[in-house]
DRENGU-524679 format. One record per residue (C-alpha): residue number from 1; residue in one letter; chain; x, y, z. Coordinates in nm, 2 decimals. Each point is the difference from the previous one (the first is absolute). Layout:
REM residues N
   selum   dokol   voza       px       py       pz
     NUM       A      A        X        Y        Z
...
END
This chain:
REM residues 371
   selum   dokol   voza       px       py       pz
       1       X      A    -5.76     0.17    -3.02
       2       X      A     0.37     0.01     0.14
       3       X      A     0.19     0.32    -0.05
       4       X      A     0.30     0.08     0.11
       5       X      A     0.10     0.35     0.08
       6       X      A     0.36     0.13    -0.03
       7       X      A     0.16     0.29     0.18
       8       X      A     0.35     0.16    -0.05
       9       X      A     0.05     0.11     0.38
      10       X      A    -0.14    -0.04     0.35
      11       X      A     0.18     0.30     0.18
      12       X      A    -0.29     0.22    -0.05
      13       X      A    -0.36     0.01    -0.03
      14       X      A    -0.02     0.18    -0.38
      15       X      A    -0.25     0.10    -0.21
      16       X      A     0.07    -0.32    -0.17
      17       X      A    -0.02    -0.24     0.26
      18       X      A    -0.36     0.17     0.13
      19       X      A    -0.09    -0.14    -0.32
      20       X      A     0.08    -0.32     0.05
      21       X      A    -0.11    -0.04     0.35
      22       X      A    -0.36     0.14    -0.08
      23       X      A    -0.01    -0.24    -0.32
      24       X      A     0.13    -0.30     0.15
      25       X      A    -0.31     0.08     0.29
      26       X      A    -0.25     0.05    -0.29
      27       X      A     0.09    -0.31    -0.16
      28       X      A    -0.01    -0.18     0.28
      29       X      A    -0.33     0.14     0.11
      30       X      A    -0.11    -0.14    -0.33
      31       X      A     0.12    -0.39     0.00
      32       X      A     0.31     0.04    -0.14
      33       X      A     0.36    -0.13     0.12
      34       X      A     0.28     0.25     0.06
      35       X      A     0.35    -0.01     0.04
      36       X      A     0.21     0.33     0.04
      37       X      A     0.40    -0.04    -0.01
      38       X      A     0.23     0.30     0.06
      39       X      A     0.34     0.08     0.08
      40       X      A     0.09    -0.09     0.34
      41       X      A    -0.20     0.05     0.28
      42       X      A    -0.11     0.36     0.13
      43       X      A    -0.29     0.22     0.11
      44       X      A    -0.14    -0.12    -0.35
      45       X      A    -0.03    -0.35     0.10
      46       X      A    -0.11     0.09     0.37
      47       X      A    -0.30     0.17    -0.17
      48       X      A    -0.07    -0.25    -0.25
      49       X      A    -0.01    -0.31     0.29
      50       X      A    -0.20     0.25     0.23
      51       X      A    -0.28    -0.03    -0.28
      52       X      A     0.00    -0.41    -0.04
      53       X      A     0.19     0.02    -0.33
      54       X      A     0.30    -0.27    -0.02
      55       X      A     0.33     0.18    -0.09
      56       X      A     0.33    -0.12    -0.08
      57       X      A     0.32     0.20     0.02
      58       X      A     0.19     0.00    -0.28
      59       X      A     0.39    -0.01     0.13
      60       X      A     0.17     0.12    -0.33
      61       X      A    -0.25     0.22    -0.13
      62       X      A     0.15     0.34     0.02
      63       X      A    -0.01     0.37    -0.20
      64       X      A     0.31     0.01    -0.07
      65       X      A     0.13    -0.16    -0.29
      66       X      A     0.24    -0.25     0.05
      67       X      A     0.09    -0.31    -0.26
      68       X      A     0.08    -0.25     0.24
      69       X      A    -0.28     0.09     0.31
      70       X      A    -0.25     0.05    -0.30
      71       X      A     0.11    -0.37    -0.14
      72       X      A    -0.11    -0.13     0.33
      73       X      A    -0.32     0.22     0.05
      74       X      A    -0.07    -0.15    -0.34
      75       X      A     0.02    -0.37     0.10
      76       X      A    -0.16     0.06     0.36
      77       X      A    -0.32     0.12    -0.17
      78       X      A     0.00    -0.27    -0.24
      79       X      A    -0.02    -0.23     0.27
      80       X      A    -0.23     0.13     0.20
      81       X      A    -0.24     0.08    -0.28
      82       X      A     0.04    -0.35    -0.12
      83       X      A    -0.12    -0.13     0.34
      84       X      A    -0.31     0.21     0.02
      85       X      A    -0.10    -0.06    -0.37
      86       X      A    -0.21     0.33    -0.08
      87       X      A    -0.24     0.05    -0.22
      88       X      A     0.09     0.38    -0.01
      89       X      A     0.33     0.16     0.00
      90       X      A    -0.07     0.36     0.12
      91       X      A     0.36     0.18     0.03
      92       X      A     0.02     0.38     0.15
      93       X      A     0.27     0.23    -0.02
      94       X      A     0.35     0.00    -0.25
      95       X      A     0.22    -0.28     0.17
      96       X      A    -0.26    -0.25     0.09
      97       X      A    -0.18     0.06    -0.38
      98       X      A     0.34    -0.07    -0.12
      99       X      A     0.13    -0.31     0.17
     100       X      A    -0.35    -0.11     0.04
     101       X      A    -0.09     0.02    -0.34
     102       X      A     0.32    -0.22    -0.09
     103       X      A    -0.15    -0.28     0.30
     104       X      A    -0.31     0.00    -0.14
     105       X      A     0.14    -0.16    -0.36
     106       X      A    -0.15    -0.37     0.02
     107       X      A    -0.29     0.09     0.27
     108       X      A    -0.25     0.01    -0.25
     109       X      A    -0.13     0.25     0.20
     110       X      A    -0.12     0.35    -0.12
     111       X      A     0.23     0.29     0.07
     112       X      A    -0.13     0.31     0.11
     113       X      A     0.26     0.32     0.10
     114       X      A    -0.06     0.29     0.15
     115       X      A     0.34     0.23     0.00
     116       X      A    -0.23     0.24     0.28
     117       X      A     0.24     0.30    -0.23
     118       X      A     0.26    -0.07    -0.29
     119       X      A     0.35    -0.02     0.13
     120       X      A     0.10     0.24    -0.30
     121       X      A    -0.32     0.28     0.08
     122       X      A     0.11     0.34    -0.09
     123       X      A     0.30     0.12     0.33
     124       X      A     0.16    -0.34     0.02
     125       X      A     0.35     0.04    -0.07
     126       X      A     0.08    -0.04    -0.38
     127       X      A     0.26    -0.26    -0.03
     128       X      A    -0.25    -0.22     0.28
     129       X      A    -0.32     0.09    -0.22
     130       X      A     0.16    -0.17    -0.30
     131       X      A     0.12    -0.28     0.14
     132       X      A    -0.33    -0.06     0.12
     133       X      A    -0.19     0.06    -0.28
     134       X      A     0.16    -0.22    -0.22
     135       X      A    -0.01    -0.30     0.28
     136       X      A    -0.42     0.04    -0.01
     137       X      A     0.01     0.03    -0.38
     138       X      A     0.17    -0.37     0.00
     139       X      A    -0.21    -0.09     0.29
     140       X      A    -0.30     0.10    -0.12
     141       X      A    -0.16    -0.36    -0.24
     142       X      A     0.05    -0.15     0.36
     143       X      A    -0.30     0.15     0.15
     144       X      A    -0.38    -0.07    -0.09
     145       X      A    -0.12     0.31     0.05
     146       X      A     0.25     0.33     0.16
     147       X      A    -0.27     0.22     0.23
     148       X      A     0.09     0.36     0.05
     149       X      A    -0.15     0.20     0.28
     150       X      A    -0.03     0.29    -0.21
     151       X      A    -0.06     0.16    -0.34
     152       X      A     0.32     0.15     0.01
     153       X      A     0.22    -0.34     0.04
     154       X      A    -0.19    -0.19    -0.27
     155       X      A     0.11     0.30    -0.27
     156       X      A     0.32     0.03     0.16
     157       X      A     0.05    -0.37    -0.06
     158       X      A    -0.16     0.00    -0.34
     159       X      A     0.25     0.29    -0.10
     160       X      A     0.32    -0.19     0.14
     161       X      A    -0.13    -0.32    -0.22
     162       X      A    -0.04    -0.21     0.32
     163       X      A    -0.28    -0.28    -0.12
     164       X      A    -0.26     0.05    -0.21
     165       X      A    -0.32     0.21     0.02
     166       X      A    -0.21    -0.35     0.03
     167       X      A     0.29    -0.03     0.27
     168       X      A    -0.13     0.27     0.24
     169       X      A    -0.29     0.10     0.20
     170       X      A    -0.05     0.29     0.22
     171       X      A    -0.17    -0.10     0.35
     172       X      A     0.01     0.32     0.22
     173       X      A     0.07    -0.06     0.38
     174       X      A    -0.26    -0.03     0.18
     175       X      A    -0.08     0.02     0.45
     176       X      A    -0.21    -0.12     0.20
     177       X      A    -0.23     0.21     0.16
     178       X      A    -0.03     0.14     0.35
     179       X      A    -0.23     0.03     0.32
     180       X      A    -0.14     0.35    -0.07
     181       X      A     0.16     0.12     0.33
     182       X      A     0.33    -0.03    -0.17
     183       X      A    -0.07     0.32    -0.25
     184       X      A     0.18     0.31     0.05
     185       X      A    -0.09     0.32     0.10
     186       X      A     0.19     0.25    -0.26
     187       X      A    -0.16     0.32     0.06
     188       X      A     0.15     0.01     0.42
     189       X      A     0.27     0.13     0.09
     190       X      A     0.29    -0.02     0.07
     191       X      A     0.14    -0.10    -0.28
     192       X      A     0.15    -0.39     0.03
     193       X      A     0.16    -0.11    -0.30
     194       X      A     0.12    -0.38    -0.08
     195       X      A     0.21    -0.19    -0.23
     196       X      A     0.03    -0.36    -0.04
     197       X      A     0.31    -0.09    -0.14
     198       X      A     0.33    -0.23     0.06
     199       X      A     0.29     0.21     0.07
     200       X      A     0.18    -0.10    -0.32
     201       X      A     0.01     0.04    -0.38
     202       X      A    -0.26     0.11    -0.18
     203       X      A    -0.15     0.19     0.29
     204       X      A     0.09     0.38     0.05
     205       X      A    -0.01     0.10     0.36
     206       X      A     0.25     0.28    -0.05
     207       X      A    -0.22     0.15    -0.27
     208       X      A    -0.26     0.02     0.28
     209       X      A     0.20     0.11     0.25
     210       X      A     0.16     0.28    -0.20
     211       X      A    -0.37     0.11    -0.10
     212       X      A    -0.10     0.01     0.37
     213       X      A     0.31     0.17     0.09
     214       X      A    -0.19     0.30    -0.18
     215       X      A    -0.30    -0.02     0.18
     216       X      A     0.12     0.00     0.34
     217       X      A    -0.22     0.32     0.07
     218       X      A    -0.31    -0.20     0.01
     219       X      A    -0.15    -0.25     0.27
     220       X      A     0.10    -0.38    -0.14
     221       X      A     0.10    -0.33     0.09
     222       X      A     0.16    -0.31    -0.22
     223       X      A    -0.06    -0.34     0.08
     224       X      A     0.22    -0.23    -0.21
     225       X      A    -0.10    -0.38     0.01
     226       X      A     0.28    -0.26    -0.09
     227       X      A     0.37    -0.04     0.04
     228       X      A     0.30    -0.07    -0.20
     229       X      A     0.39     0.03    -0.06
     230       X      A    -0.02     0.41    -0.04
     231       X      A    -0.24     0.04     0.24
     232       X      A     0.33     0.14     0.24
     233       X      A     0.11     0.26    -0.26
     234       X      A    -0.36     0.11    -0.01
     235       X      A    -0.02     0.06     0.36
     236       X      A     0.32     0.19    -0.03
     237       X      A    -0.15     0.24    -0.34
     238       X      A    -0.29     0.06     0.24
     239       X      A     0.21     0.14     0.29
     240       X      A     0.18     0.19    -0.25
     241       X      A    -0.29     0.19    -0.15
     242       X      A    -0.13     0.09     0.39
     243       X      A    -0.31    -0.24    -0.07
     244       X      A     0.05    -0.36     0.15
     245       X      A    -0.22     0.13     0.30
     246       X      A    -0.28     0.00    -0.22
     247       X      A     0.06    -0.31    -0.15
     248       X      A    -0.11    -0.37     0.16
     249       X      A     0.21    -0.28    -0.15
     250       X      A    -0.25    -0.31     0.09
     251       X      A     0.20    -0.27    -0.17
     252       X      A    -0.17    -0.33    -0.10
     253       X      A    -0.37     0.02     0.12
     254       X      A    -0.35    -0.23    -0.06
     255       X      A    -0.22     0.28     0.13
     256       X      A     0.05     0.20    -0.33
     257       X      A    -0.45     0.06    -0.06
     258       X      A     0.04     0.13     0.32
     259       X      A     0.29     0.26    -0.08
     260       X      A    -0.13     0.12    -0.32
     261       X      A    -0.36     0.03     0.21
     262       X      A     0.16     0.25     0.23
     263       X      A     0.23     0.23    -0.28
     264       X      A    -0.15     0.22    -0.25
     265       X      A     0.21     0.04    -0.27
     266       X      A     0.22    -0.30    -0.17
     267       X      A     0.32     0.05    -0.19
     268       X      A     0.19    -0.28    -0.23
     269       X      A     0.39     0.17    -0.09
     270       X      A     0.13    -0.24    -0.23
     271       X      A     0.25    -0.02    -0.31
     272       X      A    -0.16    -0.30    -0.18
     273       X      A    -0.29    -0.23     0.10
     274       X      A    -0.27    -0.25    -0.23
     275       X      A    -0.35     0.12     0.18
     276       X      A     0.08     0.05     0.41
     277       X      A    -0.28    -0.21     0.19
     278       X      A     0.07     0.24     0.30
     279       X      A    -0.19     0.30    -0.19
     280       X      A    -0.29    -0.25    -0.05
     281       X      A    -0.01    -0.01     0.37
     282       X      A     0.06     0.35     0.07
     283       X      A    -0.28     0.06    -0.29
     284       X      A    -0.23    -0.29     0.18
     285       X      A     0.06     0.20     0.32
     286       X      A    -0.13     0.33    -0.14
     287       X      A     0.28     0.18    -0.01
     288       X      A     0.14     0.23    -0.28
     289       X      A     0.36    -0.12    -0.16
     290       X      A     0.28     0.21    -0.10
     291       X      A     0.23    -0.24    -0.21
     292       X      A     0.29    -0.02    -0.23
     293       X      A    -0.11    -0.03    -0.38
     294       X      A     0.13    -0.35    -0.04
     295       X      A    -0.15    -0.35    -0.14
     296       X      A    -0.34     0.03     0.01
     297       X      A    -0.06     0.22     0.28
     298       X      A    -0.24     0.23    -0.27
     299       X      A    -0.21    -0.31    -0.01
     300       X      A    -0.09     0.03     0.37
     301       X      A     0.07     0.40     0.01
     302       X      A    -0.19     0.25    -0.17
     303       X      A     0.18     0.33     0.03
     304       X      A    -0.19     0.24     0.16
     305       X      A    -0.27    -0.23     0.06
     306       X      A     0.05    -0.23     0.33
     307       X      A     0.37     0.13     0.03
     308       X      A     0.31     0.10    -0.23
     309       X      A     0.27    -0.20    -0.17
     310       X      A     0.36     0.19     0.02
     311       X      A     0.34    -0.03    -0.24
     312       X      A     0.28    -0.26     0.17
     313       X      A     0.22     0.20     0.25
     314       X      A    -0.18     0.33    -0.04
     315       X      A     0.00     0.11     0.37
     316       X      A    -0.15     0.36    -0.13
     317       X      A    -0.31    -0.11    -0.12
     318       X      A    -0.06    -0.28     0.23
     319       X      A     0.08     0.24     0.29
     320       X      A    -0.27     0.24    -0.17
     321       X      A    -0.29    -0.25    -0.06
     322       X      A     0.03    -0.16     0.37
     323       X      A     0.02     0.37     0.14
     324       X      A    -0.36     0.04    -0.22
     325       X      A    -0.17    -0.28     0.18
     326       X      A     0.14     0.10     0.35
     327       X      A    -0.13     0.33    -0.05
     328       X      A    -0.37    -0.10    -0.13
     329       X      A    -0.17    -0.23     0.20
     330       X      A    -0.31     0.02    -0.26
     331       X      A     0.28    -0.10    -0.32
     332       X      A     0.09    -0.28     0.20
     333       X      A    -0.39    -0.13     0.14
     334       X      A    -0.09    -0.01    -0.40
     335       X      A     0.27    -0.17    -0.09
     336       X      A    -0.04    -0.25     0.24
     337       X      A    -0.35    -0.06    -0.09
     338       X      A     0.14    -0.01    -0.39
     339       X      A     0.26    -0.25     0.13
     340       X      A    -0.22    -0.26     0.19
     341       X      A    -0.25     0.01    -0.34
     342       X      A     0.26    -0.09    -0.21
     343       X      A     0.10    -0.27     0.20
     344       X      A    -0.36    -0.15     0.01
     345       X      A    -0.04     0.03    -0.35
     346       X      A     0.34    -0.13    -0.12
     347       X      A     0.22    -0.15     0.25
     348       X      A    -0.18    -0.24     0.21
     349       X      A     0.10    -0.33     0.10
     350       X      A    -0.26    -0.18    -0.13
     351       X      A     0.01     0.15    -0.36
     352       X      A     0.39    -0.10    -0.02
     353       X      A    -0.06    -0.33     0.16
     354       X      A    -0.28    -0.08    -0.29
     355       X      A     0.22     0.11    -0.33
     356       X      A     0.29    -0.27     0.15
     357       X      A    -0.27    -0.24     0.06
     358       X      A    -0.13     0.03    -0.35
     359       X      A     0.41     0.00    -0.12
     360       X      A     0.04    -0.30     0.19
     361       X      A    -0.32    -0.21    -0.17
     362       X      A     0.10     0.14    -0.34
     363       X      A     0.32    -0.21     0.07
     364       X      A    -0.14    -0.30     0.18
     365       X      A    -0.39    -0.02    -0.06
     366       X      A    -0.06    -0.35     0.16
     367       X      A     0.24     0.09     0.30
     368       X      A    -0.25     0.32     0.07
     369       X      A    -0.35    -0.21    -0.11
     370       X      A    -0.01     0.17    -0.33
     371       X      A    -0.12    -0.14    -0.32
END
C-alpha cells in the first residue's frame, strides 16, 4: 500500500507531526510505501529524513489563509500527489485536510483526516470559530472517514453538524513506549516541574507563571521545552513576577523522555487544545498532570486520580493544586503510579497503531490482504 501523509507545517515538531513520524515508521516497518509532504522545510522534515521516511516540502502550504498562496498550495499538492499515485490519502491538521482534501478529488484514493483539535474547539475566537466551522461542514463529503483524537472532538463535531456520525471515528493518541530507565521519580525532591508547549496561541504560559508567582515560598524549578514568537514577552512576565531564575527555557529539544525522566510534576496551561500528546508522555513517564479542562484532556485526566484538570486562565486554583503536589511527595508518587497505568492500559502505541490499521483495511481490504 502507498499512503501519503500530509502536514500543515514543518517549523515545529508538534503533537501532530509525532504522529506522523511514528506512523509513517510503523507502516514502513510493515511493507507499506510512505510519502510525507509538509509545508516548507524545517526541524519537521530534519526529523522525518533522520528516520528513512521520504519528505517533500510543500512551498505554498501555509496557516495562514490566503486566496492566492492557498490557490497555489492547492495545485502544488495536486501535483505531487498525482506523481506518487497513493493508495491512501491520510491528511493531519486544518490547512492540509483542507487543501488536501480538495487535491485528492480524482485520486481515487481513500481520504482519511485527522484535524489533531477542531479549529472552532471551545476559546478560539468567535468570528474565527465560525468561519471555520462552516468551511469543515462543506468540506466534510470529501473525506472517507474524519478521525478525532478524542471523545470530545467527535461530539464537538457532531454538535457543529460537521459530517455525519458514519463520518467520524474516535482513535485516541497513542506513544510509544520507553526504556524503563526513562520513568520518573515523583516522590523526590525538589520539586522540578515541566511544560511542553510552543510559545504561542492556545498555550498559557502566563497562567503558569502567575500561579508560580504565588508559590515562590517553596523550593521549585520550571523547565519549559519549545520556542515560539511570544517566547520574549514570556521571558519578560517571568522577570516581572521575581521568578525567571527558577525557570529554564530549553527551546526546541529531542531529549524530551529524558526531561520528563528527571521532573516530577508536569503541567499543560492552555486556552483550547483537541487531546495534548505531551500529557501522554508526561503520563507514560509517570508523572502526575495538572492541566487546563480543555478538549479531551478528562479523557487522559482523572481528577484527583493521577493529577487534576483546572478552568482556562484560573491562576488561583492552578497555583493551589501545583502547591498540593510540591508539598506531598506521597500525592505526587500515587499519582504517578496512576498515571503510568493509564497509559499502559489506554494510550499505547500499539493499541492506536492497530484501530488505524483496521480503519485503513475497512477502506482498502485487498491493499491490507483482507478479504
Amino acid at each position: 500500500m502507498k499512503v501519503a501523509l500530509v502536514s500543515t507545517r514543518s517549523d515545529a515538531i508538534g503533537g501532530s507531526n509525532v504522529h506522523i513520524r511514528d506512523m509513517s515508521i510503523a507502516l514502513i516497518q510493515r511493507g507499506h510505501e510512505v510519502l510525507v509532504l509538509g509545508g516548507q522545510e524545517g526541524v519537521f522534515a530534519e526529523d522525518v529524513r533522520s528516520h528513512g521516511i521520504e519528505y517533500v516540502p510543500l512551498d505554498y502550504m501555509v496557516r495562514e489563509i490566503s486566496p492566492l498562496t492557498d490557490l497555489r498550495g492547492y495545485f502544488e499538492l495536486r501535483s505531487h500527489l498525482r506523481r506518487f499515485r497513493p493508495d491512501l490519502l491520510s491528511l493531519h491538521t486544518a490547512k492540509a485536510g483542507v487543501l488536501g482534501r480538495f487535491a485528492g478529488i480524482g485520486l481515487r484514493a481513500p481520504i482519511v483526516y485527522t484535524p489533531h483539535g477542531w479549529t472552532f474547539s471551545e476559546g478560539v475566537p468567535k468570528k474565527s470559530a465560525t468561519l471555520y466551522s462552516v468551511v469543515e461542514r462543506l468540506l466534510a463529503p470529501l473525506a472517507s472517514r474524519i478521525v478525532n483524537v478524542c471523545q470530545a472532538d467527535q461530539e464537538l463535531a457532531l454538535k457543529k453538524r460537521v459530517g455525519s456520525e458514519a463520518k467520524h471515528i474516535t482513535i485516541h493518541n497513542g506513544m510509544p513506549d520507553v526504556h524503563s530507565e526513562l520513568r520518573a521519580r515523583p516522590g523526590t525532591n525538589p520539586v522540578r516541574l515541566v511544560m511542553i508547549a510552543r510559545f504561542e496561541e492556545p498555550k498559557d504560559h502566563e497562567t503558569l507563571f502567575n500561579a508560580l508567582s504565588n508559590c515562590i515560598d517553596l523550593d521549585w524549578h520550571l523547565d519549559l521545552i519549545g520556542s515560539g514568537p511570544l517566547e520574549g514577552s514570556m521571558r519578560e512576565l517571568a522577570a516581572k513576577l521575581g521568578i525567571i531564575g527558577r525557570v529554564s527555557f530549553l527551546g526546541l529539544r529531542t531529549d524530551i523522555a529524558e526531561l520528563l525522566a528527571r521532573s516530577q510534576v508536569f503541567v499543560l496551561a492552555s486556552r483550547w487544545e483537541g487531546f495534548p500528546r505531551s500529557v501522554l508522555e508526561a503520563m507514560r513517564a509517570g508523572l502526575p498532570v495538572i492541566t487546563s479542562k480543555v478538549g479531551g484532556v478528562e479523557e487522559a485526566v482523572a481528577d484527583g486520580e493521577n493529577g487534576w484538570v483546572v478552568p482556562v486562565g484560573d491562576a488561583a486554583e492552578l497555583g493551589d493544586k501545583v502547591r498540593r503536589l510540591m508539598e506531598d511527595p506521597v500525592t505526587r508518587s500515587r499519582m504517578g503510579a496512576d498515571s503510568r497505568l493509564r497509559y499502559e492500559q489506554r494510550f499505547t502505541f500499539d493499541q492506536m497503531l492497530d484501530k488505524y490499521l483496521r480503519l485503513y483495511a475497512s477502506l482498502l481490504p485487498s491493499a491490507l490482504g483482507v478479504n
